[in-house]
C-alpha positions as CSV (number, residue, x, y, z in Angstrom):
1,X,156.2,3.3,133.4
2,X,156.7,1.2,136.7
3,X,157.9,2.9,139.8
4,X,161.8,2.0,139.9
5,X,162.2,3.6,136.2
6,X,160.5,7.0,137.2
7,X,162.9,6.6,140.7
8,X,166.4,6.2,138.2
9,X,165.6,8.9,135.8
10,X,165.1,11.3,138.9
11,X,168.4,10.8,140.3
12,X,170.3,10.6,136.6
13,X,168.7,13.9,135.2
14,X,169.9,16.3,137.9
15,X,173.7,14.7,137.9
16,X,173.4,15.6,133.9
17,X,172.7,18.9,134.9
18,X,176.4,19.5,137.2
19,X,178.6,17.9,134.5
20,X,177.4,20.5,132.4
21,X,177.4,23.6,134.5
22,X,180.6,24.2,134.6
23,X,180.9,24.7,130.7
24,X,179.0,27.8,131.4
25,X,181.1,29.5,133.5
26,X,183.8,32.3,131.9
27,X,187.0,30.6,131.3
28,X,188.5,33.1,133.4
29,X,187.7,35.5,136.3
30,X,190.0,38.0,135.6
31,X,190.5,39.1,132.0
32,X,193.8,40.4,130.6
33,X,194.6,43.8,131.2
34,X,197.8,45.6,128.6
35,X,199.3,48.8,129.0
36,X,201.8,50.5,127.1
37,X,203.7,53.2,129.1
38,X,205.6,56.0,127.4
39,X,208.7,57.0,128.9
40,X,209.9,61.0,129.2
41,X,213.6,59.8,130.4
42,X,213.8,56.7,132.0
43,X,215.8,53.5,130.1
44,X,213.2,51.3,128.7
45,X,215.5,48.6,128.6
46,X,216.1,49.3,132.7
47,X,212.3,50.4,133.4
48,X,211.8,46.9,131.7
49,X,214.5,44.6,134.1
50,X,212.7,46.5,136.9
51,X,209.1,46.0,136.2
52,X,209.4,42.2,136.1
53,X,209.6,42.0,139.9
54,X,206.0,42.5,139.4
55,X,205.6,39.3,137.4
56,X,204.2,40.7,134.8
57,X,205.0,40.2,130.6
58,X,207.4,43.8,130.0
59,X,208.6,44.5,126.6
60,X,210.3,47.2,126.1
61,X,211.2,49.6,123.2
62,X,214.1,51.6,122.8
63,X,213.0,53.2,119.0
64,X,209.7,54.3,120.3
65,X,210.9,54.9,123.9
66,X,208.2,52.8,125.7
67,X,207.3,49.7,127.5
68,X,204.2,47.2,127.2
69,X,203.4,45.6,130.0
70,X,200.5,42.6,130.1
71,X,199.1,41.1,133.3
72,X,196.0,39.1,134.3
73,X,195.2,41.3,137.3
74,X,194.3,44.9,137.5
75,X,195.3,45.7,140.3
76,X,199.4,44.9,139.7
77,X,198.7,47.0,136.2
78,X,197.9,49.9,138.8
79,X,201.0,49.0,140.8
80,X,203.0,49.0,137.6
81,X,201.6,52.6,136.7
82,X,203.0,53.8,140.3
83,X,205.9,52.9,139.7
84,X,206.5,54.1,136.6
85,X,205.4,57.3,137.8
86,X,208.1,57.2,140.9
87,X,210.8,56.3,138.6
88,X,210.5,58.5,135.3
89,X,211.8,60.6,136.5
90,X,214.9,63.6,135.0
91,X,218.3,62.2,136.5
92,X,219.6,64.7,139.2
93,X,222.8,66.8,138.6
94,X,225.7,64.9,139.4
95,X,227.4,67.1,143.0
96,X,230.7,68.2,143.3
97,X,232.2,70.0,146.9
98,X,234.4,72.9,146.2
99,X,236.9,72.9,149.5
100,X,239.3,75.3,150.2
101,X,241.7,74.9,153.0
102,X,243.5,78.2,154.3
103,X,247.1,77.9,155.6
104,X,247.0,80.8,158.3
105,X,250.0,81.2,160.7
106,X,249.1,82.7,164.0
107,X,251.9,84.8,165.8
108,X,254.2,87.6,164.3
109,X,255.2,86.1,161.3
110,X,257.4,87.5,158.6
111,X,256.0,84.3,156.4
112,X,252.6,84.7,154.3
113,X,251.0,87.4,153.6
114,X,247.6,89.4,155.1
115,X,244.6,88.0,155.7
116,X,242.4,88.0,152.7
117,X,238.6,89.9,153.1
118,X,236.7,86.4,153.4
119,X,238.6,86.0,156.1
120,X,238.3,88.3,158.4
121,X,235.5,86.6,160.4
122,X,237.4,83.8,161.2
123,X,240.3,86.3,162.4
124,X,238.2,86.9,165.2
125,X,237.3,83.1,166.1
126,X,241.1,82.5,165.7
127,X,241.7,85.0,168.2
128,X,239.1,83.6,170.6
129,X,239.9,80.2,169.9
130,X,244.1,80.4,170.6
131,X,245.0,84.1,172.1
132,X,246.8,85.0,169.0
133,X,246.4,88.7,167.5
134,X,247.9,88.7,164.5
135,X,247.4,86.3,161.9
136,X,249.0,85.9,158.1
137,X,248.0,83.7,155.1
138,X,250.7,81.4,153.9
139,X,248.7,79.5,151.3
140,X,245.2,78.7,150.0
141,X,244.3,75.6,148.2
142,X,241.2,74.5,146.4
143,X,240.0,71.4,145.1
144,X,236.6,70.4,143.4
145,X,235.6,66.7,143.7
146,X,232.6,64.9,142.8
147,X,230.7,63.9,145.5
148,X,231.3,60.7,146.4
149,X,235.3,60.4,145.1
150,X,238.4,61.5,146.5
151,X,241.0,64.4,145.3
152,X,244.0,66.0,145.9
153,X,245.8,69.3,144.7
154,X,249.8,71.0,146.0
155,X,251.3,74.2,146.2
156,X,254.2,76.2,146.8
157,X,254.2,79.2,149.1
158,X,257.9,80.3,148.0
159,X,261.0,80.2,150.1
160,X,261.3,80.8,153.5
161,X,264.3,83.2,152.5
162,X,267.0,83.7,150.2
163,X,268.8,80.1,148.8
164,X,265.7,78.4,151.0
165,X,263.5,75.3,149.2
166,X,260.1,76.5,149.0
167,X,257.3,75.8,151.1
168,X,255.4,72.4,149.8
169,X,251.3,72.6,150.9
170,X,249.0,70.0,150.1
171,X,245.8,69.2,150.6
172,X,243.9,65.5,150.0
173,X,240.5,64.2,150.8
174,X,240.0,60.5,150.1
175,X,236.3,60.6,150.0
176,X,234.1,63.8,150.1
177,X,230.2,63.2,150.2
178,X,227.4,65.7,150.7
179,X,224.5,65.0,153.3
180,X,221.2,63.9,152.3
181,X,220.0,67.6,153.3
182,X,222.2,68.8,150.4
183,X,223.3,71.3,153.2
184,X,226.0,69.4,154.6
185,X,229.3,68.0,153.8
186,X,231.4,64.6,155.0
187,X,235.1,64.8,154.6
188,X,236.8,61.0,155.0
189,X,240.8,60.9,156.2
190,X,241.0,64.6,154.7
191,X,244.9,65.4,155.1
192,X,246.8,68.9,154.5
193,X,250.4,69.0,155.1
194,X,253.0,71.4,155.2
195,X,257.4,71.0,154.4
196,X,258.4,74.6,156.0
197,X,262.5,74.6,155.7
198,X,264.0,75.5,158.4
199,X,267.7,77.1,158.7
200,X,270.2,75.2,160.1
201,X,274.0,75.7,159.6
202,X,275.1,78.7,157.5
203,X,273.0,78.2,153.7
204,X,271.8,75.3,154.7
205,X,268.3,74.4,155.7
206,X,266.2,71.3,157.3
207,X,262.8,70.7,156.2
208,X,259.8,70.5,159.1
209,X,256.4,68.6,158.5
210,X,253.4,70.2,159.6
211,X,250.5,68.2,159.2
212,X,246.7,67.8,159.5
213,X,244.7,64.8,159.5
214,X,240.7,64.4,160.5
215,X,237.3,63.2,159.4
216,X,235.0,65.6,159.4
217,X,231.9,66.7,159.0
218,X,230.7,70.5,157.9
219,X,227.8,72.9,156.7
220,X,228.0,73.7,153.0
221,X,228.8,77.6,153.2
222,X,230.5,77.9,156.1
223,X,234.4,78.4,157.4
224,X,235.6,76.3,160.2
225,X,238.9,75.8,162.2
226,X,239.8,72.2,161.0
227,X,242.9,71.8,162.9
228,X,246.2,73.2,164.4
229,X,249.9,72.1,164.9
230,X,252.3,74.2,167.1
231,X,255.6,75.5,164.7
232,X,257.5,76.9,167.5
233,X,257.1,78.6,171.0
234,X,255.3,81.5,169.7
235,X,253.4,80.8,166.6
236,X,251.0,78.0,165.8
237,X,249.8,76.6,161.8
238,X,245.8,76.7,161.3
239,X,243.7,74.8,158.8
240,X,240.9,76.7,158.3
241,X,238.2,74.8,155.9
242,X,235.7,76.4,153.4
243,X,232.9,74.0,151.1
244,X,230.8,74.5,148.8
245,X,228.0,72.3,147.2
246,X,228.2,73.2,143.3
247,X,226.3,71.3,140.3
């Protein structure tokens, strides 16, 4: 064999030898990894929408209450499994606010009647708060809304006297929410209103609107002085506010 021929098959036989190399090689570097996940209360139709932000294959199965998932990497599998664990999970106790708002009159006042036991504290802040020393209850409403909504209740506190319209109270909250604590409550454009007749001319009787209006905000539990409005020289109307976080 002459020395160019020896010289070609040198150079040919190691170029054979890269076109096949890669045929040896895995046909891929990261082999499919499946799951399936059963679910204690989560949706699997829901888990299923959510779990695809992964870009991995979900399906999900509502008889057997369980979702497949399928991905190429092991790592996102892992990922998938935290999540899972974050989000099957027992659905909390929707909240509702119990809220009582106390119609107090402060002054000598023929109106209402005494001041109930739960009370009594605040008598004392009432005192502090305007100089008044004696204090009756003309009315006491109570709602219960679910946290998050609005509601609104009335009452009558009877006549003011003989052949009088009664007394009208209301109170509304557009939007009562509790605080992420679960200890306090939010109170959105809460109103309470009063129509107190008034005499006038012999039998006859005018009507006067006292009325509250306030965002506020307030500890679950505990009584507060949510506003006042003068109803003549010598007595004043109090809201006083109670809530209550209840499941």
């Amino acid at each position: 064999m002459n020395r160019g021929l020896v010289s070609l098959v040198a150079m040919v036989l190691p170029l054979a030898a890269q076109q096949k190399a890669p045929e040896s090689q895995p046909a891929s570097a990261h082999p499919g990894v499946q799951r399936v996940f059963v679910l204690k209360y989560a949706d699997p139709l829901a888990m299923a929408d959510m779990l695809r932000v992964f870009g991995v294959t979900v399906v999900a199965n509502t008889e057997v209450h369980a979702v497949a998932v399928a991905s190429a990497f092991p790592d996102v599998i892992a990922a998938v499994d935290d999540a899972i664990n974050r989000l099957d999970v027992p659905a909390s106790a929707p909240q509702n606010i119990e809220l009582t708002g106390y119609y107090v009159i402060g002054g000598n006042s023929p109106l209402g009647s005494p001041l109930p036991k739960d009370l009594e504290t605040m008598a004392g802040e009432l005192t502090t708060a305007s100089g008044y020393k004696a204090f009756r209850l003309l009315d006491a409403l109570t709602i219960r809304v679910r946290a998050g909504q609005g509601a609104e209740t009335a009452g009558s506190a009877g006549p003011v006297a003989t052949g009088s319209p009664s007394i009208v109270t209301n109170l509304r909250v557009r939007v009562a929410t509790v605080g992420a604590d679960e200890k306090a409550v939010r109170l959105e454009r809460l109103t309470a209103s009063v129509k107190l007749p008034v005499a006038a001319a012999a039998g006859q009787f005018t009507v006067s609107d006292l009325n509250f209006n306030a965002d506020l905000d307030m500890k679950a539990g505990q009584q507060i002085i949510a506003g006042r409005v003068g109803m003549n020289r010598d007595q004043a109307l109090f809201l006083v506010l109670a809530a209550r976080i209840v499941k």
